[in-house]
N, C-alpha and C positions, 0 to 999 in steps of 0.2 A: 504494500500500500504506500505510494506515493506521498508525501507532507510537502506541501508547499511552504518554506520557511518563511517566505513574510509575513503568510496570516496564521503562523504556529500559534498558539495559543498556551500558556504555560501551568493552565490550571486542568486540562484536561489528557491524561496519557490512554494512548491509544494501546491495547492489547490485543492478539491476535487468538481468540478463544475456537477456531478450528482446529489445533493442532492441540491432541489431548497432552497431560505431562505423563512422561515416561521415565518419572523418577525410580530409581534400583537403590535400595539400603542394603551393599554389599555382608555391611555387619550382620543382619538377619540372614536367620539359617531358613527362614518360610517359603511355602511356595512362593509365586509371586500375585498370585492369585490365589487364596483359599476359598475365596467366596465365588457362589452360583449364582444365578441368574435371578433369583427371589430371593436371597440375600441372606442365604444357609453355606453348607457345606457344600463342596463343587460333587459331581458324582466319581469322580477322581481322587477325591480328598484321602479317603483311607487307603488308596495303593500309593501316595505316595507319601504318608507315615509308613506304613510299611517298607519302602525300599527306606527313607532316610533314616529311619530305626536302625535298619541291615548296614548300611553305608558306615554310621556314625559308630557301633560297634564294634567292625571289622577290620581286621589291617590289609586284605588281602578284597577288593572291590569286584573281581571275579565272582565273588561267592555272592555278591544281588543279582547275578543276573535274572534269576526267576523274578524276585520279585520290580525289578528293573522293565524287563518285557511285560510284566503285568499291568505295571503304569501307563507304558507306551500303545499296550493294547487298548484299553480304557478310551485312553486319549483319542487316539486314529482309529480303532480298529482294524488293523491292517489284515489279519487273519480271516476276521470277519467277511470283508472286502474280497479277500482273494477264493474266500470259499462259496460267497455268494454269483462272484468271475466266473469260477468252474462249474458253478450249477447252472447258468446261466449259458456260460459257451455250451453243457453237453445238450441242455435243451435246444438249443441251437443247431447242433451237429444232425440231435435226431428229428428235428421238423426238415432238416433239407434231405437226408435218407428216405424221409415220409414223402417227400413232395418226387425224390428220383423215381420213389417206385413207380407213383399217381403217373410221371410223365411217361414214363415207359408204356404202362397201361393204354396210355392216353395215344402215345405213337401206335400203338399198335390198331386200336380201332380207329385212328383216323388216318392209317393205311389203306383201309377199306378193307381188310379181311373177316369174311364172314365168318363169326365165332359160331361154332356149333354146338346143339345144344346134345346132340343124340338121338334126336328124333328120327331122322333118315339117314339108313347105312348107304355109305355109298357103293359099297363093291361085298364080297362075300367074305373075304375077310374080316370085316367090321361085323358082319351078321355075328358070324363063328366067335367072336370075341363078345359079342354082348350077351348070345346066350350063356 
């Protein structure tokens, strides 16, 4: 925002309230967010006492992984995600199987060959097989 300094005005400061503050208090061990959406706990909140429990414990940071992936699951869902992917692609795989068959079928009578039902043998051999 532009200030034209000859008609600054010295009793009014201009502050820019779009850009939120993204203040960090290094010294705190908290999330950075514990609060949700209605102004409780986040639905994360307990995985990730549980890893910082595990973390603050341990001398060896290896040993949170479970509870580590727990969090991140929470958070993303990544797992979620990819298993909902695979259910999604196999339905996918087998509607286009379902549709090869239908075209096949579909080539075939709009070949024009007349499908037979059995009614009329055509030669003696057909007789001898349906008796």
């Amino acid at each position: 925002m532009a200030v034209d300094n000859d008609h600054a005005r010295d009793d009014v400061t201009i502050t820019d309230h779009t850009s939120p503050d993204f203040s960090f208090n290094s010294r705190n061990d908290t999330m950075a967010s514990g609060y949700g959406y209605s102004g409780g706990r986040s639905r994360c909140f307990t995985y990730w006492q549980e890893f910082s429990k595990c973390f603050a414990q341990t001398d060896n940071p290896v040993n949170c992984r479970p509870q580590s992936e727990d969090y991140l699951e929470c958070l993303h869902h990544p797992k979620e995600v990819a298993r909902a992917k695979a259910v999604q692609d196999e339905f996918i795989r087998k509607a286009e199987a379902r549709a090869r068959e239908g075209q096949k079928a579909a080539d075939v009578i709009a070949d024009g060959v007349i499908v037979g039902l059995g009614l009329i043998q055509r030669n003696k051999q057909e007789a001898a097989e349906a008796k």
